[in-house]
N, C-alpha and C positions, 0 to 999 in steps of 0.2 A: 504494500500500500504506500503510495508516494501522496504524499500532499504539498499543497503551496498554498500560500499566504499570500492574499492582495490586499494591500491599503495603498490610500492615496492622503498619507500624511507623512510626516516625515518632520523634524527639529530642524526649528530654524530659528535667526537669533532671537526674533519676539517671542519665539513659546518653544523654548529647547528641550520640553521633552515629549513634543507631541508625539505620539503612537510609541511612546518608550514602551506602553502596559504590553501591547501586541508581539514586540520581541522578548518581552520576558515570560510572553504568556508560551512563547515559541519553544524559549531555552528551557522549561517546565515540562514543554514533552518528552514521552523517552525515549521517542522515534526524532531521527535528522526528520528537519522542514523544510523548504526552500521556502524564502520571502520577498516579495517585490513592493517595493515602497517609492516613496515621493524622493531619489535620492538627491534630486539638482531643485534646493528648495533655501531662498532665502527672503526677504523683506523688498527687494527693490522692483521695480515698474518693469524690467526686462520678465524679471521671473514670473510674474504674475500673469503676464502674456502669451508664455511659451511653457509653463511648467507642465500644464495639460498632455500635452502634446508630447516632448520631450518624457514626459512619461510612458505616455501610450509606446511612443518610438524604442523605449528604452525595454518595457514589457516584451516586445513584440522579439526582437532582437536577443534577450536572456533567455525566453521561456516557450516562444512559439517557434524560432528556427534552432532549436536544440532537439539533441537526441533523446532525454529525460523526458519519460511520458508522466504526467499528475491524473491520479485516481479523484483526490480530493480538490476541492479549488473553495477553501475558504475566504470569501470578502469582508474586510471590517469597513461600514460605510458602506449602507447598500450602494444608494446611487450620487454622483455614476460611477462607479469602482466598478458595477455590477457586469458594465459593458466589455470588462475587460475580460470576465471568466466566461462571458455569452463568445466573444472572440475564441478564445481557446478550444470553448468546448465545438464549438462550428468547425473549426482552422484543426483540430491535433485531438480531441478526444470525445466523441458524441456520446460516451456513457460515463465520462465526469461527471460525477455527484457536486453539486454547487450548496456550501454552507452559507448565509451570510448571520452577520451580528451586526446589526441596528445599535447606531450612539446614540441619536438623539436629533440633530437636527437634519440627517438623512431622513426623518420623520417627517418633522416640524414646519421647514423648508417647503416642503413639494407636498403644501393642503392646500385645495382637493390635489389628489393624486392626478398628473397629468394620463396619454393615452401610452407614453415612451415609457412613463414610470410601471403604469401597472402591468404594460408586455413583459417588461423587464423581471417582473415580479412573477409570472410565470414560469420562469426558468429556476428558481429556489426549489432546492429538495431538502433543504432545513433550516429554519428561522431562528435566531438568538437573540433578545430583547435584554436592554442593558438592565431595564427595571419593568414590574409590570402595569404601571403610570403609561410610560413607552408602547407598550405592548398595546395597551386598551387605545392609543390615539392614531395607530394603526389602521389604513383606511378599511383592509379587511382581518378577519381571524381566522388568519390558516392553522389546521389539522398540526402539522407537522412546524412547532414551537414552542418553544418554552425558554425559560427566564433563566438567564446566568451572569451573573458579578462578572467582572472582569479579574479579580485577583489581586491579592496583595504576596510580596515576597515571603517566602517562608523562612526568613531571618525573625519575621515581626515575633513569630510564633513564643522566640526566647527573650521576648521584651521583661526587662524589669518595671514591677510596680513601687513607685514613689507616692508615700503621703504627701498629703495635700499639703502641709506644712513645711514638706522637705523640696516642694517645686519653687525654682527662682524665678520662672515664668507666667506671669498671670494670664496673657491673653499669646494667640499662637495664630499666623495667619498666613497658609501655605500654598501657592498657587500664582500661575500665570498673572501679572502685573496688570488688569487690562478691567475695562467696562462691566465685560460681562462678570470677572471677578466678585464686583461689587467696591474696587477701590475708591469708589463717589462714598458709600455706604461709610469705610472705614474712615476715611476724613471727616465725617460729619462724627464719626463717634471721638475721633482721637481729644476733641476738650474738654471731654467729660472723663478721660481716664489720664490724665495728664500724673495722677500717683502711683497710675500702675506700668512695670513693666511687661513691654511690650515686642512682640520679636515679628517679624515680617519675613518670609524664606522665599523666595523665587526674583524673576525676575521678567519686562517686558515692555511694550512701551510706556508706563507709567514709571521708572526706571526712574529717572529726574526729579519726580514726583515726591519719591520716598527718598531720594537727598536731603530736598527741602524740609520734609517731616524732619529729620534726622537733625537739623539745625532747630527746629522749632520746639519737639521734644525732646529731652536729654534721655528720658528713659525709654524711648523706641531705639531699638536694636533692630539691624538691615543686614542679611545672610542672601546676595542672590545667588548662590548656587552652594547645595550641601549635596556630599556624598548620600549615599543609603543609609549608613552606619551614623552620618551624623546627623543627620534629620531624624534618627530616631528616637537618639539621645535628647533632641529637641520637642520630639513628640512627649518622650518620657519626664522632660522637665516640667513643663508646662501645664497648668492647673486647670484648662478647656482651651477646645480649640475653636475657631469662630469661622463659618463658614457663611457669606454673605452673597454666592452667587444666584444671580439670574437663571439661568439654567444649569443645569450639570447635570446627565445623563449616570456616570458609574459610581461618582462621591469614592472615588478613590482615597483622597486625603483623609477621610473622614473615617475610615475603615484601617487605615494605618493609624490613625492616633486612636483610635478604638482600642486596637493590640496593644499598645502601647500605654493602657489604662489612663486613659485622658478622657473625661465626658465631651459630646460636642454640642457648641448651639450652632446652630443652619436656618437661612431662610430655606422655602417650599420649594422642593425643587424635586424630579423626578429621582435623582441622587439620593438627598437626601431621606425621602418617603421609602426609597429600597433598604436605606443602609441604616436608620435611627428606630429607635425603640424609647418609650417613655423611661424605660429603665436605666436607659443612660446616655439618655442625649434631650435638646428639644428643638422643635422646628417653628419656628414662625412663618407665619401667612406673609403672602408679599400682594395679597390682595386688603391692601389698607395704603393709605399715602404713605411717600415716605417718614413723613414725621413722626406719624405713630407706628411705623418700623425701628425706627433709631431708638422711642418710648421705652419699646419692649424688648428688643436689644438689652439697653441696657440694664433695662429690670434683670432681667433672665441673667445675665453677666453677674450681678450682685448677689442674687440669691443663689450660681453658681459657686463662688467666692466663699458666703455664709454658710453656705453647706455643716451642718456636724460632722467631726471626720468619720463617724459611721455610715453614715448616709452616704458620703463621699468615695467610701471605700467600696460598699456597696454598688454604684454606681459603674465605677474600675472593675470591678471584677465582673462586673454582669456583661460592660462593652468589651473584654477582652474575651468572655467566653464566646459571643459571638463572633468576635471577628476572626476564630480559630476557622468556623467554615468556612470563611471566605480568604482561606490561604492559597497562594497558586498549586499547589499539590495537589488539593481537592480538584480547581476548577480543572485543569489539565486532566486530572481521571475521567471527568466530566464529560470533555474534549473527546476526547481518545472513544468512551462507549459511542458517541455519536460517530464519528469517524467511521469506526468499526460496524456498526449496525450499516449504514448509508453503503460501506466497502462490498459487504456482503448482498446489498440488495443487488449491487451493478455486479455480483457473478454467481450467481443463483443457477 
């Protein structure tokens, strides 16, 4: 059984680690993969022109005039990533099994479904939904789907639990630099926590942004790029983590500092609804202005904070036992039955 992996994402300097989850979800199987990604991808107005293309060119070239025949042809991002595995399977293998896994705004993007989108969609012979929010805003509900996390490293698994007392970090906010982040959201909070410290991890075009923060609060702390190992130490420090995005399809951050016994506050988001539990997180509505989001923010922040450290602890160990199933180890076993079942139907 040969499989390949298509995304059409790839790290570029505003968002370095886009589709990092998808090669780690790779190196997790226990089978080699072949993968094709967005490899010629950066910020400027050539690329953005010709990256399409240059993709497609690059696909065609590695994997359609090669002697490697793929059984499997997994797409993250339906469309159009989709047209790439309808190619192959036309061009070099008419009983390739085509998996896809839906982020989110491969969704969101393309309502109503057009007439390219939903041909497209008859060529899936199995569906992966990041959350099942995602799932239900689906234009239709195929037979042949179901819900899987994307996966956190199975390092998180030997995270240490820190009391609430022994964390130097009050608030933790990890993630691409940008709008959808919610970096409006965090500005408007920063002068009501001006006593607490604060730690910011990523980096993007808001980059400049959080310099400026950095002169203006002495107790904000600015990390744009941490290894695995120290992001985690960072997750572990940390007394919640604050998740303010717009959308987020897997809440990946949020499922790492889970492992890592940190409660989360999050606004609503398909992310978050997958990955939070009252037992040790909480989600705010983003159907309210913004004012009375910032309100309640901060409330929830405080009475995070106030917490008893029994409560506290409680809360730690109930998001660490969860976030054990959503280890890459798991979702790859995951992986592989599907793989497997779909392998078998194309040689019956």
């Amino acid at each position: 059984m040969q499989i390949l992996l298509i995304s059409n994402m790839g790290p570029k300097p505003s968002s370095p680690v886009q589709g990092q989850f998808i090669e780690q979800q790779r190196q997790a199987l226990p089978i080699a993969t072949a993968y094709h990604w967005m490899r010629w991808h950066d910020d400027g107005v050539l690329n953005r022109l010709l990256k399409y293309p240059v993709w497609l060119l690059d696909f065609v070239l590695r994997f359609v005039f090669c002697r490697q025949r793929y059984d499997i042809l997994h797409v993250h991002f339906f469309y159009p990533t989709i047209w790439l595995a309808i190619l192959y399977k036309c061009l070099r293998h008419r009983s390739a099994k085509i998996v896809v896994t839906c982020h989110g705004s491969d969704i969101y993007r393309y309502q109503p479904a057009g007439r390219a989108y939903r041909w497209c969609a008859g060529w899936v012979d199995q569906w992966i939904f990041a959350s099942a929010p995602l799932q239900q805003a689906f234009y239709q509900q195929p037979d042949a789907a179901r819900v899987l996390a994307a996966g956190i490293s199975a390092d998180y698994a030997a995270a240490k639990r820190l009391a609430k007392q022994d964390k130097d970090i009050d608030l933790l906010f990890v993630g691409s630099l940008n709008d959808n982040k919610g970096l409006d959201r965090l500005e408007q909070l920063l002068p009501h926590l001006t006593q607490q410290s604060i730690c910011i991890v990523g980096q993007g075009p808001a980059s400049e942004k959080i310099r400026l923060w950095q002169q203006q609060y002495p107790k904000l702390q600015w990390l744009p790029s941490q290894s695995q190992q120290e992001l985690k130490k960072c997750y572990q420090r940390s007394k919640v983590l604050l998740s303010l995005s717009r959308q987020e399809s897997f809440g990946l951050v949020m499922t790492e500092a889970l492992a890592c016994y940190t409660p989360v506050i999050a606004t609503e988001t398909d992310g978050a609804k997958a990955q939070l539990r009252p037992e040790f997180g909480w989600i705010i509505s983003q159907q309210q202005t913004e004012t009375a989001l910032i309100n309640q923010l901060l409330q929830h922040l405080k009475r995070c904070w106030q917490l008893p450290e029994t409560d506290y602890q409680q809360m730690q160990q109930a998001g660490h036992h969860y976030a054990q199933t959503q280890l890459l180890p798991v979702i790859a076993s995951e992986l592989m039955r599907i793989y497997q079942h779909l392998y078998q139907q194309g040689h019956v």
